[in-house]
Phi, psi and omega in degrees: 000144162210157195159190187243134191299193177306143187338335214246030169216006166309134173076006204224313190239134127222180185229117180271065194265144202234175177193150188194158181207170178190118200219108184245108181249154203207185156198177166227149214253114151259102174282117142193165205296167150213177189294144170292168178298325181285328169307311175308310200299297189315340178292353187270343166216069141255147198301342172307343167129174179279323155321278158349282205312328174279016131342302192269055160232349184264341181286124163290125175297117180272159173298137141273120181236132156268163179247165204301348196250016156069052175243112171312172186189157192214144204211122167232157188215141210196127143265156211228118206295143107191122205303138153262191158179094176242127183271142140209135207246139145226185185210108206256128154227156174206110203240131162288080205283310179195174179331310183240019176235135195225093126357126169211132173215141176223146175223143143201163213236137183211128155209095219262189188196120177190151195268177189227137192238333172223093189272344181248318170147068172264146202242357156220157204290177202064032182242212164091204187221182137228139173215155171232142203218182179188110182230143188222135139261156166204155154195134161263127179254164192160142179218123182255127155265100185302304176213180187304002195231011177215132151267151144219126193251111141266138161249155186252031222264181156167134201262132068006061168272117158255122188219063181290150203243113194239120161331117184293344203221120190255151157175151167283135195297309185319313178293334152282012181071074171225051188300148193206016220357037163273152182228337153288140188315037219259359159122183200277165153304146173273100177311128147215158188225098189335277151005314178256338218097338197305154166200122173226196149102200190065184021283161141305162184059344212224136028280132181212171184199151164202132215236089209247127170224122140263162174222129222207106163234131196228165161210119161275134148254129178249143178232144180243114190233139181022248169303331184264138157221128212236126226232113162251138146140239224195146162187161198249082197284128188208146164208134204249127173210124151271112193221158186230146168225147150228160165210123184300331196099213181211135150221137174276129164229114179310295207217155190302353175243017187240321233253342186265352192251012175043047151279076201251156196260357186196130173211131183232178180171144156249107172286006201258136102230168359285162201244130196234133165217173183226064208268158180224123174236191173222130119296161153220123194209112173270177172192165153197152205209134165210134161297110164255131163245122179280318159218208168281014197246307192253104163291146200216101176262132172222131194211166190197142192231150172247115192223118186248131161243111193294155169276139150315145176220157192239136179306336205230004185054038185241092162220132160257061196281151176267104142285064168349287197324288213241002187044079172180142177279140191228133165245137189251172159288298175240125193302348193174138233286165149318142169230135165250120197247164155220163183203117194266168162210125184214130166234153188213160178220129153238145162242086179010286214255287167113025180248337194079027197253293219251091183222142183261134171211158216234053192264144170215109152253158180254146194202123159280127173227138182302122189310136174246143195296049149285303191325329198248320205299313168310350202273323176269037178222039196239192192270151019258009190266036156179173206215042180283119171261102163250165185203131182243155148342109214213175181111197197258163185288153342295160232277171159283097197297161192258112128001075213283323196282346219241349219264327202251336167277323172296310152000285172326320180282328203227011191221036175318102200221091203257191189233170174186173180205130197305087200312342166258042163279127186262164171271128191277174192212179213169102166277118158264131148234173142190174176202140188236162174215132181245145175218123173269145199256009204038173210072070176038052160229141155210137148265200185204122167247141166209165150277074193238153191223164178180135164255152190248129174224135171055052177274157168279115179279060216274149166205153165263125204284001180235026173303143173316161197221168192195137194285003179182136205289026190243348207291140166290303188260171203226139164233155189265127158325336181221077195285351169202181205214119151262150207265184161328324198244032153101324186291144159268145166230175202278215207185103162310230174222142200243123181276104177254078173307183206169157178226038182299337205278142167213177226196163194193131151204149192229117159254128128249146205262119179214124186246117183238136165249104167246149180245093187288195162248169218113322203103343210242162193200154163225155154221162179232151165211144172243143191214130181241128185212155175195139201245111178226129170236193169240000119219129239240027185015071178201313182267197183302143165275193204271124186309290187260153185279315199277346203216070162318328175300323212268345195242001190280126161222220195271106186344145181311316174262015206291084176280099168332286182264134163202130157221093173296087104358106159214150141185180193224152205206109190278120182278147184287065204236093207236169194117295175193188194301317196302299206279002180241125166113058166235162199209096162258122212249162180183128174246143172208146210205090146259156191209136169307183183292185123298160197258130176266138159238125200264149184227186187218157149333346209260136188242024162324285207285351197101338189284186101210024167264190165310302167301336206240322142138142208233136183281139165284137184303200195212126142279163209230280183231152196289083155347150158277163200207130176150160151271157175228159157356120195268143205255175182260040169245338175099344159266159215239114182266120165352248144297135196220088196188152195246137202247178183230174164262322186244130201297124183222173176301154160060353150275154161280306195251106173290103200248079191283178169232006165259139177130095198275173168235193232232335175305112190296164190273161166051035202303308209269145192266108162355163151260136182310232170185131159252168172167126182242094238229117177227135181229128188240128188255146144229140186280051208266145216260109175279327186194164202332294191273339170280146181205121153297118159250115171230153212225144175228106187267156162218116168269142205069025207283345149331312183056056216272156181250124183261198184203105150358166173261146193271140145345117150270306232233110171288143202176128196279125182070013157283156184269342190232018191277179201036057198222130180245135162260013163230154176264156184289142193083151198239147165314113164111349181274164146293150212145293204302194179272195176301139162216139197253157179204104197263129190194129209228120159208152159290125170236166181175000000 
């Protein structure tokens, strides 16, 4: 709804109010291997226990297919509900208080509720999460005019988030022969069993919330004195997030006979939960910026930004830092020093010609980023106000696999696994340029080429500060750096491996920009756009962290989201349909956006380093010889293998991939490219005019409408005798992404 309020404020207030609502119901079709019936049968006498065993009830029985070399496989495929369901409300109000003063205030309010079925990668149904949120935005606006050449805009925001993260699948780890020192129901440890692909249990970390406010008061003044028009002023930024965790953990299982003998090679847990922080941040930031037009031809933007980024602080004085220096835990105020940024800008618009046919632009910024509390949040999960324990598989090769019942009590003893932050953690920063030439080539046509580039600096790093270190590269045995910690309370304990943030990372990415736009006659118009690009970090925090710790450098490739090719196609076409209401007012519209893959990383099985989760970062094989990379032929389990290639412990003719367990490997990160993605979004409007003010719309989108299969990414993690590496079992994307299968959507409104 919208209008202006009542008579005795025409021309003066008006009010906007909106409502929207959505209820989506859906599900996802999951696919992965799983044990065959002769593996299932086998859980009934595994030493792990009777407990354990009921494990494999929570596993779906897969479809069996033998291969021609008379090796079984078992494939279940399961769908998995989730429902969305969101209100949101908002409020526009705008008042002309006087000539020269303009009043603005907005609000909205949103609150949805939807399951995730697979948030950590679970590949069979009944897992995942629910959650429920609740987010407000507001601002107050204003503007004064002081005289035709001085403006003042002040505002006021602030952002809300409330959200809780609940486990789909509830239960105590212990009743499944998992001890975890949870005694509460909050679900299984997050499973995986290599070998298949499988992954089930979790999430990890969760149940969990976090109840988040920011707040943003800012002011401009713009002045205009002859040629210059110079954009001043400031604003003061603070933000507060309360957040709860809890976990069940993680357990890794290398291969389907270890995973039936409960036998696992990587294990976390936390006994303490829930784990609670209160963090606080504050900015502070001025500029001041001017447009100079030197003449008619040439603008010259000149700028300089001021950025104080407060260190975080916790509500409860609970950061709990790992001291390097002294091996010992400490509690600070602050985690890490004050940063004070400066920041230049500088730009120019030529118009060649001095026609507007030919204009050139320009840019160089220095751009600062503010540290987000994660880098700190681990700090307040470290002992004594929690107890994160890991442990990977250690002894002489091959390593001595863990014990799932027995595991969480040695753990306890010997596997202390804290977080720290580097006390000279920086703000990272990024030098941007680019420069582009625009040509209107006339008949409503033109184009755009450009450049744009940035390198990335004193980026957020995670490493681990205590990887084995080993006296020689043959060497078996291994000592830690930091082999215990002394605690708060004077006592020592032994010491895991420590998630060290750090602001070491750096980035590099080069684009060309290529835009062409035309405008028929008719009604119909397009735009294109091609973008050739390549993106390199030495890790993109979203994926695997640095194989070795010690050498960051040795992991820079190609970023995690890195696209070569992206080529975009939209446009809209007023169809010539003239006559009466039925035949007038139609609109056909279309986006479509093809792209190479993503860059994949292949990884191994091997705990050389201590690691083997993600975060801390899993070693990479030695290529021997270059795998076939492409889809191929779909197997009769129905996955499509990828990648194609065979890996060893020892370099022999005909392997590819050298997966040894002494030993980092030599295979650059993210070498290989993912499969691509297509996708075609088509919308039919029609406009039917009821009266002078009135108008019916009714609009039809179909996304996907091809109902093109784009495909997921394959098995990573290489291993001599897996049945599934390089193998993809999903289409890309989760229901409701771009990704998904087709969806059609009808939508009706009145406007007046």
């Amino acid at each position: 709804m919208s209008g202006p309020l009542p008579f005795i404020l025409k021309d003066k207030a008006f009010l906007f109010l909106s409502y929207e609502g959505l209820r989506q119901t859906q599900a996802l079709l999951l696919t992965s291997n799983v044990p065959t019936l002769a593996q299932r049968a086998a859980f009934a006498n595994s030493p792990a226990g009777a407990a354990y065993a009921r494990l494999i009830t929570l596993i779906p029985v897969g479809v069996q297919t033998t291969s021609a070399t008379g090796v079984t496989t078992a494939v279940a495929t399961g769908s998995s509900p989730g429902p969305v369901k969101t209100d949101q409300y908002s409020g526009d109000f705008l008042y002309n208080i006087s000539a020269a003063d303009t009043l603005h205030l907005y609000y909205a309010w949103q609150q949805d509720a939807r399951t995730e079925p697979n948030l950590q990668g679970n590949t069979i149904a009944g897992f995942g999460d629910h959650r429920t949120a609740h987010r407000q935005i507001g601002t107050i606006n204003e503007v004064h005019i002081f005289s035709p050449n001085v403006v003042n805009e002040a505002r006021f925001g602030f952002n809300r988030i409330a959200i809780n993260f609940a486990d789909s699948f509830t239960a105590v780890s212990s009743d499944y022969g998992i001890p975890n020192g949870v005694t509460a129901a909050i679900g299984l440890p997050q499973m995986t069993v290599t070998d298949l692909g499988l992954n089930f249990g979790g999430p990890s970390t969760f149940p969990q919330g976090r109840f988040v406010t920011t707040g943003v008061l800012s002011d401009t003044l713009t002045y205009l004195k002859g040629k210059h028009s110079i954009k001043t002023g400031g604003e003061f930024r603070r933000f507060e997030g309360n957040n709860f965790q809890n976990t069940a953990g993680t357990v890794q299982f290398s291969t389907t006979a270890n995973f039936i003998a409960g036998l696992a090679n990587n294990f976390t847990a936390n006994s303490v939960n829930p784990v609670n922080s209160r963090i606080f941040v504050s900015a502070v930031g001025a500029f001041v910026e001017d447009t100079y037009k030197v003449n008619q031809q040439l603008s010259l933007e000149l700028g300089f930004r001021y950025e104080w980024n407060g260190t975080p602080a916790e509500g409860g004085h609970r950061f709990i830092t790992f001291n390097p220096t002294n091996s010992a835990f400490q509690q600070v105020n602050q985690p890490y020093k004050q940063n004070n940024n400066y920041e230049p800008r500088l730009g120019f618009i030529y118009d060649v010609s001095g026609t507007g046919k030919t204009t050139v632009r320009g840019a160089y910024g220095y751009l600062v980023d503010q540290p987000i509390p994660s880098a700190v949040t681990g700090l307040t999960m470290n002992p004594p106000l929690s107890n994160p324990l890991a442990v990977a598989a250690t002894g002489p090769l091959p390593p001595q696999q863990l014990p799932v019942g027995t595991v969480f009590a040695n753990a306890s003893l010997a596997s202390l696994a804290p977080s720290s932050v580097n006390p000279n953690f920086k703000n990272g920063y990024i030098e941007g340029y680019n420069l582009n030439v625009q040509q209107d080539l006339g008949r409503g046509a033109a184009l755009q080429v450009g450049y744009i580039g940035s390198t990335g600096h004193h980026l957020r790093l995670n490493i681990n500060l205590n990887q084995r270190v080993y006296a020689s590269p043959t060497a078996t045995a291994f000592t830690l750096p930091y082999p215990t910690a002394k605690m708060l309370d004077g006592s020592v304990r032994p010491l895991g491996n420590i998630t060290y943030n750090d602001s070491i990372g750096m980035s590099n990415y080069n684009a060309l920009w290529v835009t062409f736009r035309q405008a028929l006659r008719g009604g119909l118009a397009f735009n294109t756009t091609y973008t050739y690009a390549k993106s390199m970090d030495e890790n993109s925090q979203s994926g695997n962290g640095v194989q070795d710790s010690t050498n960051p450098a040795g992991s820079y490739g190609l970023s995690d989201f890195d696209v070569r090719h992206h080529f975009v196609f939209s446009g809209t076409w007023t169809l010539p349909f003239h006559g009466n209401r039925l035949k007038e007012g139609w609109l056909l519209a279309d986006v479509t956006q093809i792209q190479t893959g993503n860059p994949l990383n292949v990884v191994t099985n091997s705990i050389y380093s201590g690691s083997t989760t993600a975060a801390l970062g899993q070693i990479r094989p030695t290529l021997l010889a270059a795998p076939s990379v492409g889809i191929h032929k779909a197997l009769g389990n129905f996955n499509i293998p990828y990648i194609v290639g065979t890996s060893c412990l020892a370099a022999t003719p005909g392997c590819n991939f050298l997966t040894p367990n002494i030993g980092f490997g030599t295979m650059q990160r993210n070498s290989i490219t993912g499969p691509g993605f297509s996708d075609t979004d088509v919308s039919l409007q029609k406009t039917t005019r009821i009266a002078e003010n009135v108008s019916f719309i009714l609009r039809m989108d179909a996304f996907d409408v091809f109902n093109q299969a784009n495909f997921g990414n394959p098995v990573l993690t290489a291993s001599p005798g897996s049945l599934t590496f390089g193998q993809i079992s999903s289409t890309r994307g989760a229901i409701g992404d771009a990704g998904s299968s087709r969806q059609l959507q009808f939508a009706a409104k009145v406007q007046f």
